[in-house]
N, C-alpha and C positions, 0 to 999 in steps of 0.2 A: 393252556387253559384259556380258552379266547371268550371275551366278554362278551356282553350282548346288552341289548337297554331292556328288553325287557328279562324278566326273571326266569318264563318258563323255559325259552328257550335257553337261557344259561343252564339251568339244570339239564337238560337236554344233550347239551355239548358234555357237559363234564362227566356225566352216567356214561355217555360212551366211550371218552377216552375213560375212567376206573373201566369199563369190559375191555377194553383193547390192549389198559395194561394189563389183567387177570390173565388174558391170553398169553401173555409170553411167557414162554418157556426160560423160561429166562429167568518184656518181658525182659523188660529187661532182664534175662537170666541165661543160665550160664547152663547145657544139657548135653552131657557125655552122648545121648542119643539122637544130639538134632544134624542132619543133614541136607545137601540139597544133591539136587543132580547137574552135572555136565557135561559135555564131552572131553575127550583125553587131552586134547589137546583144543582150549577154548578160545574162541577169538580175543585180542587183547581191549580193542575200542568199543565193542557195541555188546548189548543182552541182545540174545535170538530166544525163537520160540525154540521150548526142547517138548513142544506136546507130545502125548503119547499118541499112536494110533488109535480110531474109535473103538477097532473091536478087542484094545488090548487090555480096556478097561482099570485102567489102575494100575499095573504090569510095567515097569520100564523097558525102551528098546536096548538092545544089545549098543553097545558104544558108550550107557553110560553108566559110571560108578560112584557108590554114595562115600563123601569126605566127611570128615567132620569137621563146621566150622569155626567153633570159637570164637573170638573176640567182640563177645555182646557185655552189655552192660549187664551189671553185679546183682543186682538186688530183686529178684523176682515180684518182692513185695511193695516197691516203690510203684507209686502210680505218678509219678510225675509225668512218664511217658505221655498220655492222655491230655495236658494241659499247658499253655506255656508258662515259660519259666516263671516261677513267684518272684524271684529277683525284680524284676521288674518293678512292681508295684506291690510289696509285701503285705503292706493292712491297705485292701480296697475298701471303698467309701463302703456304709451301711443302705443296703435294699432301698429302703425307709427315704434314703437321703439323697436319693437318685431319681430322673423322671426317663422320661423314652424321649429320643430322638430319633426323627427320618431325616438320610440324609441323601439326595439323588446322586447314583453312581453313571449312570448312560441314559441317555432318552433318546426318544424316535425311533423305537423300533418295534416292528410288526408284532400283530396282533399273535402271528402263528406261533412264535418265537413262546409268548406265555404258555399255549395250550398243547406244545410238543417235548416239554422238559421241563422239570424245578430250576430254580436259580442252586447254587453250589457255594458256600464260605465257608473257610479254613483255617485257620490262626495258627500259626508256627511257635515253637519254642519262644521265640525274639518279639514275642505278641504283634510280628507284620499279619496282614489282614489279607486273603487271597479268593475273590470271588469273578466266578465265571458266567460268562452269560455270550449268547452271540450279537454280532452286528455286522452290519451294510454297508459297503462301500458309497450306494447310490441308492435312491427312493427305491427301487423296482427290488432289491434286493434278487440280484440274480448269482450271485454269489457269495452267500453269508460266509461268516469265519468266527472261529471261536475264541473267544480272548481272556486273559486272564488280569482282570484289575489288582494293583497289588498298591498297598497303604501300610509304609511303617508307624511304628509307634512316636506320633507327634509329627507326622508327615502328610503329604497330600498322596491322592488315587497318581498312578502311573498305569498303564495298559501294553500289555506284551500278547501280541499275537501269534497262538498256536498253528493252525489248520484251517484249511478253506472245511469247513462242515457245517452241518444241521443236524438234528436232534438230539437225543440224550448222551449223555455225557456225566462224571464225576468227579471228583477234587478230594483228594487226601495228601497228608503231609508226614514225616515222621523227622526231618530234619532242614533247621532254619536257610528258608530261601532255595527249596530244592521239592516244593509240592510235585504231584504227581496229577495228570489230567487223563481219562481214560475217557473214549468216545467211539462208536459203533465205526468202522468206514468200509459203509458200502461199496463203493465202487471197488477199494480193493477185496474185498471178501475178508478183512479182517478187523481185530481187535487192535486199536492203537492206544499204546501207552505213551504218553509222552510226560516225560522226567524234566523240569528246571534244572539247567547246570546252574551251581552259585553264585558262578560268577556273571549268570544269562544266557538266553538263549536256549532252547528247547531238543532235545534230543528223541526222536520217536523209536521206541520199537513197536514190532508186531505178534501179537499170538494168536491163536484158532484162525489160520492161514486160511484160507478157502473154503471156510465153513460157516460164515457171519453173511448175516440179511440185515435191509433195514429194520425190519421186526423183531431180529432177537433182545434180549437182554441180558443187562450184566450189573454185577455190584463191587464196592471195594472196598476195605477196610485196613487198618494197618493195628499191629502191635508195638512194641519198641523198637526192633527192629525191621520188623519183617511188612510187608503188601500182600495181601491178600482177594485173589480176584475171582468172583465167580462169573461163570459165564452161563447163558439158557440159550439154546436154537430153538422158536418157535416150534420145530416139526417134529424135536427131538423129545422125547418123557426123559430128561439126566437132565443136570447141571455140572458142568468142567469147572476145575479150580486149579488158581494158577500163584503160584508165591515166588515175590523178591527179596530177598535178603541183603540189607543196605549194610551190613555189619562185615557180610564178609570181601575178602578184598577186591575179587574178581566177579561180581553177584552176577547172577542170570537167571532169569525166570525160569520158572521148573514148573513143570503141572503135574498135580497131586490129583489123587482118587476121586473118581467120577460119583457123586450125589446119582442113585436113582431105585425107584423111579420119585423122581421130582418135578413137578410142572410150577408154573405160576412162578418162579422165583426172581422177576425181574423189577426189583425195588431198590431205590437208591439208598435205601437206609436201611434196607433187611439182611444183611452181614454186617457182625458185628466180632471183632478179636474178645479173646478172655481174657485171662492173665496169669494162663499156663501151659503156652502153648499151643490153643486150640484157637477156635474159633466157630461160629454158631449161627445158621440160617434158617428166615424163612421162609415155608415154602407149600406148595400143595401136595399130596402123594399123588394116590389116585384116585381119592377123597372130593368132597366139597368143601374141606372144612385148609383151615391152614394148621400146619405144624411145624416144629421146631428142630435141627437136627444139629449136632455137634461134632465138628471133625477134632482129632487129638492130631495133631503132626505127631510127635513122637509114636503113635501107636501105629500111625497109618491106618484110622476106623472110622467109620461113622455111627453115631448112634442115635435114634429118634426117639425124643418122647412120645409116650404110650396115651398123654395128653390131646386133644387138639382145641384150639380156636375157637370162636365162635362166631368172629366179628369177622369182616373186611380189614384186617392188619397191613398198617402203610411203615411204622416206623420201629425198630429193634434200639434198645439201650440195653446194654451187661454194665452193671452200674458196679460200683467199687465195694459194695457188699455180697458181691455174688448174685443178687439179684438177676433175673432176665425181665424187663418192661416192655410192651409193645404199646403205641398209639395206634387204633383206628377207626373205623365210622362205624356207628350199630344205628341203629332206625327213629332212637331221637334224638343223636347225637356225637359226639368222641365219645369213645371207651378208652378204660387204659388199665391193663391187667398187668400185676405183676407179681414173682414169684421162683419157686428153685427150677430147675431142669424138670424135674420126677411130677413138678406141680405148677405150672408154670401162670398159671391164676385165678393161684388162692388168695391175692388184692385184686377186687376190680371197685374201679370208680367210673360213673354212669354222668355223664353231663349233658344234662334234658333241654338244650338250649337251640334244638333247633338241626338240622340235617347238616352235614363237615361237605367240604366236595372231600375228594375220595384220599389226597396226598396230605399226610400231616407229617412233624417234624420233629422229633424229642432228641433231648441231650440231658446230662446230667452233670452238674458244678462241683468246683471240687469240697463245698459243705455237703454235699449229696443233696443239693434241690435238683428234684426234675422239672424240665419245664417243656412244653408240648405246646407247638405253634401250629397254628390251622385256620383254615378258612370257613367261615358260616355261607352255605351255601342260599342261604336266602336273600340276607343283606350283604354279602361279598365280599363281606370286611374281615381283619385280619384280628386272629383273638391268641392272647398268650394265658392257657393254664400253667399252674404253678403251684408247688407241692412247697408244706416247709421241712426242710432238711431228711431228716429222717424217720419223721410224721407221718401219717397216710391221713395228710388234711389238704385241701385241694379246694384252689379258688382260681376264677377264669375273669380276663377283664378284657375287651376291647381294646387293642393299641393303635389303632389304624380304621379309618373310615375307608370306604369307595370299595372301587371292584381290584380285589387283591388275589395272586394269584402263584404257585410253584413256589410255596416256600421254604426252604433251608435254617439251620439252625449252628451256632460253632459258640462255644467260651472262648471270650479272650481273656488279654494278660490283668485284666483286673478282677477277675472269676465272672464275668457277668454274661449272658447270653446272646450273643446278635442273631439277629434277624434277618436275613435275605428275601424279594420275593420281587413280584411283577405286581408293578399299580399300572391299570389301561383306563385312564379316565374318559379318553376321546379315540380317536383313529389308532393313535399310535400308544405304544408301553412304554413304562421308563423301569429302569432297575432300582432298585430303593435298599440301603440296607439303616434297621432300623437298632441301637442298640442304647443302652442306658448310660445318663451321664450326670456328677456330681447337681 
């Protein structure tokens, strides 16, 4: 999201990039029914892709057979999965009793870098801190690479480089010191996943082998165990999804039942896990409007609500009461509707304060506040709504002056919210993550 001095031409830039994203196509618990697929006999060092054929749609190929896995954690109804550990910091300071701090993660780096991706932050079980962004070897940046800054608890940033790339990209975690970095790569025609081993060092596989552009899209989300990846090809009306299961002992990614027809599905925050095995996207049919659809893994189905959208929807939350919330821009402002599967917003809250650029960013803590971070598209500056607990009362405040840009959202180990985003006050950007402190 590249700045500009004056205003109209910032609206300008960012109207394009929301069309250009529109365009792409792009549990802990314990179930006698859950399986994956592999082959007979699986490699022992690395996950390969087991994609299905396009035209087999959903259909497994001959060589592989479903197991059962087992050895997931016990409690379907623990939602710890979702948040790190409370050990950590048991009674966090009160709201009230805390203020915002920015604090600079990387500076000097190009302009293009804000207006081709969100920033990405993730908090592990062990409350370390892991936000991605790229950088330069040299001014000309002629060969960026994507890095991942990693901050334990009561420690300083350390930076561990993935991949020489550019563009979008995402960050999810489900086990400490072992996040996950998913990012488009061109050149080879595929989907890269790359895994943190524990002990360091970055391990990549690949899925949708020779079928990825720089223009497609993709999302990711985890459950207690499991990754969950959707994929969009620009040219294609489906969506591909692909799951890892870290629980079992040989895990490999497997691709599940092709979404279609589905377009528009390429948001960093529009797949979201439940907390029964499913998980919930969204997306456009063949509509103008957005809607909502739910895969069941054990069923092997999908199902859409009969609902649709109404807004431009940038960000999904399935919050810990069942709920589905979405963030996104309507015509004088953020929207934020939320509601069951069958009615998906029967709460809408209307914030009349001005036009969002197009990426906002919700998470929900573990007292169930939501909180929705965005950008005001006139003054540039970065604004935190925020809900109390499990109230439908909603108040928005300014945290951040200047031209703010791609923002991300994660709770850490003290339930509080951080912030991620691009400040471009001059030539160049810096990465900023902003979060709350006694």
């Amino acid at each position: 999201m590249t700045s500009r001095t004056l205003i109209t031409s910032s609206r300008l830039i960012f109207y394009a990039l929301a069309t250009s994203l529109l365009t792409l196509n792009g549990c802990s618990c314990h179930d006698e029914d859950d399986y994956f697929w592999e082959f007979e006999e699986p490699p022992m060092e690395t996950s390969i892709d087991v994609g299905l054929p396009p035209d087999d749609a959903g259909e497994p190929d001959e060589g592989f057979v479903p197991i059962d896995v087992g050895g997931e954690p016990e409690d379907p109804e623990d939602w710890d999965w979702a948040f790190p550990d409370p050990e950590i910091e048991p009674e966090p300071p009160e709201w009230e009793e805390t203020e915002w701090r920015s604090e600079v993660v990387a500076e000097g780096l190009p302009r293009s870098f804000a207006s081709n991706d969100r920033t990405s932050v993730v908090v592990d079980r062990q409350g370390t801190v892991w936000l991605g962004f790229h950088r330069c070897a040299d001014r000309f940046c002629a060969d960026p690479e994507l890095v991942v800054a990693r901050r334990p608890v009561g420690g300083s940033w350390s930076y561990e480089s993935i991949d020489r790339h550019e563009g979008l990209f995402g960050l999810s975690v489900i086990h400490a010191n072992e996040p996950l970095a998913v990012y488009l790569d061109a050149p080879d025609q595929s989907l890269a996943l790359a895994q943190r081993r524990p002990e360091g060092g970055w391990l990549v596989d690949r899925v949708a082998q020779g079928r990825v552009s720089a223009a497609d899209g993709f999302d990711i989300t985890h459950d207690r165990a499991r990754y969950y990846l959707s994929y969009a090809q620009q040219s294609a009306d489906r969506v591909e999804f692909y799951t890892y299961n870290t629980a079992n002992p040989t895990p490999l990614w497997r691709r599940l039942r092709d979404l279609s027809p589905a377009t528009s599905a390429a948001f960093d925050e529009g797949l979201k896990a439940g907390n029964a095995l499913d998980f919930y996207l969204i997306h456009r049919g063949m509509g103008a409007n957005f809607q909502i659809s739910r895969y069941d893994v054990g069923e092997d189905a999908w199902t859409t609500s009969q609902r649709d959208y109404t807004t431009q929807v940038s960000a999904l939350v399935y919050r810990q009461n069942g709920q589905l919330c979405v963030s996104g821009s309507g015509n004088s402002g953020l929207v934020v509707d939320c509601g069951d599967f069958e009615d998906p917003i029967s709460q809408r809250e209307f914030f009349n304060n001005g036009q969002t650029y197009y990426l906002s960013s919700m998470i929900e803590a573990r007292d169930q506040t939501l909180f929705v971070a965005y950008h005001n598209a006139d003054e540039q500056d970065l604004r935190i709504a925020r809900s109390e607990e499990e109230r439908w009362q909603w108040s928005s405040e300014r945290v951040f002056e200047g031209p703010t840009y791609g923002v991300s959202t994660a709770i850490d180990h003290r339930d509080h919210v951080l912030v991620s985003y691009y400040y471009c006050p001059g030539d160049t950007c810096e990465v900023r993550l902003m979060e709350r402190v006694p």
